[in-house]
C-alpha positions as CSV (number, residue, x, y, z in Angstrom):
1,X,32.9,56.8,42.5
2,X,31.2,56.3,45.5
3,X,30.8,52.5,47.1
4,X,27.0,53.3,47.6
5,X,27.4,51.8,43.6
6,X,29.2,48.9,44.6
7,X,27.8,45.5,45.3
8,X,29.1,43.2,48.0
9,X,29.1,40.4,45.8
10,X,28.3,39.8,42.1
11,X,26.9,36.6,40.5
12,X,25.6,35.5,36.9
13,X,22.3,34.2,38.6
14,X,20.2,33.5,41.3
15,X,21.4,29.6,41.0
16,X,24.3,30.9,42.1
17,X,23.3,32.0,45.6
18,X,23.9,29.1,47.6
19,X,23.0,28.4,51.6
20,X,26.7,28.1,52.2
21,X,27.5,31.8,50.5
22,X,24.5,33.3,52.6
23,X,26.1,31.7,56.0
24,X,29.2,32.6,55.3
25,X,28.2,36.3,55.0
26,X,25.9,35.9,58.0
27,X,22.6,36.3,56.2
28,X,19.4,35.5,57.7
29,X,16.8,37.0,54.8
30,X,16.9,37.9,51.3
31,X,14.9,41.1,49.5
32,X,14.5,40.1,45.5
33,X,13.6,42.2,42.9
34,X,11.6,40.3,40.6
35,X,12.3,42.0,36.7
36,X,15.3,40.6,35.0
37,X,16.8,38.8,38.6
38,X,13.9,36.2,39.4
39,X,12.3,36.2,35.9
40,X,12.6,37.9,32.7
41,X,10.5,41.6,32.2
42,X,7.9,39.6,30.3
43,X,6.9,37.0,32.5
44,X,3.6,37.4,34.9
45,X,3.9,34.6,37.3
46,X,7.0,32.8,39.4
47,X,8.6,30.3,36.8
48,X,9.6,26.9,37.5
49,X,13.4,27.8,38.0
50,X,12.1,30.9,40.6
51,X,10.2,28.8,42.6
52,X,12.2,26.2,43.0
53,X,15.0,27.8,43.8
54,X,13.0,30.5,46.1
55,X,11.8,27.2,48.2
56,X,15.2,25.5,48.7
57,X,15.9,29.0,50.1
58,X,12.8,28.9,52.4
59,X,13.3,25.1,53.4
60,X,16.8,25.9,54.4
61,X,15.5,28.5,57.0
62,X,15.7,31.7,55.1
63,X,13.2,34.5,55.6
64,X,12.5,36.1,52.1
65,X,10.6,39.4,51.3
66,X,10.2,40.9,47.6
67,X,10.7,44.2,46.8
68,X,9.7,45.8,43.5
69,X,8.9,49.1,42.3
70,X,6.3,47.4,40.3
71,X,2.7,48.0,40.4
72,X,0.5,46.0,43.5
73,X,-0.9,44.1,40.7
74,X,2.5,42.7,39.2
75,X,3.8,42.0,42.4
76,X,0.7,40.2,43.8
77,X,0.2,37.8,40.6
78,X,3.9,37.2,41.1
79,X,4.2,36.8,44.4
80,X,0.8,34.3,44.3
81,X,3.0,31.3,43.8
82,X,6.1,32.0,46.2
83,X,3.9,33.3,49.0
84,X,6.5,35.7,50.2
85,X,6.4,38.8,52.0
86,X,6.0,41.4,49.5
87,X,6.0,45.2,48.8
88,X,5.5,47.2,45.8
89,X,6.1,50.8,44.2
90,X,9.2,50.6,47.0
91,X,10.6,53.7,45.5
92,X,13.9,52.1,44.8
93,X,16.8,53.4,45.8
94,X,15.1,54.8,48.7
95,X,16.1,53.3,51.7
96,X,13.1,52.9,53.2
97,X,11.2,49.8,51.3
98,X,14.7,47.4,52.2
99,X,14.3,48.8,56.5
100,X,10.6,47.9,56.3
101,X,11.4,44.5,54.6
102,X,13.8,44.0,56.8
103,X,11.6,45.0,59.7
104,X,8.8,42.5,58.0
105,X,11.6,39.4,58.4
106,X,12.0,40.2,62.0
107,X,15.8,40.4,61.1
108,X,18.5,43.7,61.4
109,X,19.7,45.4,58.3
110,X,23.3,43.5,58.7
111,X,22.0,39.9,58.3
112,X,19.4,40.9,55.2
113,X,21.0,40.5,51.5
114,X,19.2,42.5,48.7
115,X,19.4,40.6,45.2
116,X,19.1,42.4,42.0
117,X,19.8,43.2,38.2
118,X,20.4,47.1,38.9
119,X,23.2,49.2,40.3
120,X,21.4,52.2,40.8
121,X,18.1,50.6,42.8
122,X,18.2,47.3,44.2
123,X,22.4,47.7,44.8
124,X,22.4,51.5,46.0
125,X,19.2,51.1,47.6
126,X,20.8,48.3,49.9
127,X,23.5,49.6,50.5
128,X,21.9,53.0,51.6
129,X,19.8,50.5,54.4
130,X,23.4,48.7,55.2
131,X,22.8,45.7,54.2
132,X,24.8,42.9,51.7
133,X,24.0,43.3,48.1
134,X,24.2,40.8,45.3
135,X,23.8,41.8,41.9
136,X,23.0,39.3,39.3
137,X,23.7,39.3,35.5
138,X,20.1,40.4,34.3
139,X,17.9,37.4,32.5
140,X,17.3,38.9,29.5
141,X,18.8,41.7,27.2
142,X,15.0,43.2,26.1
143,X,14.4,46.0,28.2
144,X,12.8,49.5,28.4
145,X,14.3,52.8,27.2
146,X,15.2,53.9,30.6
147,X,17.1,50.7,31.9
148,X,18.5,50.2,28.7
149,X,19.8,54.2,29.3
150,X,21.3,53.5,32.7
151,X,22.5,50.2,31.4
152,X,25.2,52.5,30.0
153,X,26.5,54.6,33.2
154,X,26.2,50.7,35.2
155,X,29.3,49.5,33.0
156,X,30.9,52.3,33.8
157,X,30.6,51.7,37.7
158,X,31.1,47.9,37.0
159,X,34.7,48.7,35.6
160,X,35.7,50.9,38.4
161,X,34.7,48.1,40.9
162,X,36.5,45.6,38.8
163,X,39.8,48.0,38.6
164,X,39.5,48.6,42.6
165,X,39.4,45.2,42.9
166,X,42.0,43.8,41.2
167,X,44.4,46.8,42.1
């Protein structure tokens, strides 16, 4: 299995990204996804536990760019709230939407961490553009047909990681 699969880190939430885990790994900046890492699939705008966190983040010095492979008009009436840096239909995994972000931030690929619910776009799309990945426990079980279909070969990966870790 290759590592492209693997995330640097893994965490149950965004809540659980702290300013003292991004300086320890030497991050500067932060690419989100926004479906099922900042907010559940269903919900239009930034919630209350987003934004708050998003802006301890920011007030701490952090530089912080989505990237979705949403629609312009889901990421802008997202985004309207945060007032991030922001790109949409980034063709995730493709590297190139996380180097532009990263490029946005005015920061190098090695102090950027990309945050997300999915191995095989927002973790091997990071780790295609060399930079730390942290993927979170997805906010809510209801999703389409496709994720739910790669849901399956993610477990798979996840259990491998979890073996190679432990042995």
């Amino acid at each position: 299995m290759s590592k492209m699969f693997y995330p640097s880190l893994i965490v149950d939430s965004i809540r659980d990204i702290t300013t003292e885990l991004l300086a320890e790994n030497t991050i500067k900046g932060l690419i989100l996804d926004i479906d099922n890492t900042l907010v559940a699939n269903h919900v239009a705008e930034a919630d209350e536990n987003a934004i708050e966190w998003v802006e301890s983040i920011k007030s701490a010095g952090y530089k912080v760019c989505i990237v979705s492979n949403a629609a312009k008009s889901r990421v802008t009436r997202f985004n309207d709230k945060l007032q991030l840096y922001a790109l949409h239909r980034a063709m995730k995994p493709m590297a190139g939407a996380f180097k532009k972000a990263s490029r946005m931030m005015g920061l190098k690929n090695a102090n950027v961490a990309v945050v997300g619910d999915q191995i095989f776009t927002d973790v091997c799309g990071g780790n295609r553009a060399g930079m730390f990945t942290i993927l979170v426990k997805p906010i809510d079980r209801k999703e389409g047909k496709f994720v739910q279909f790669k849901r399956i070969f993610e477990k798979r990966v996840l259990k491998r990681y979890a073996d190679k870790r432990q042995g």
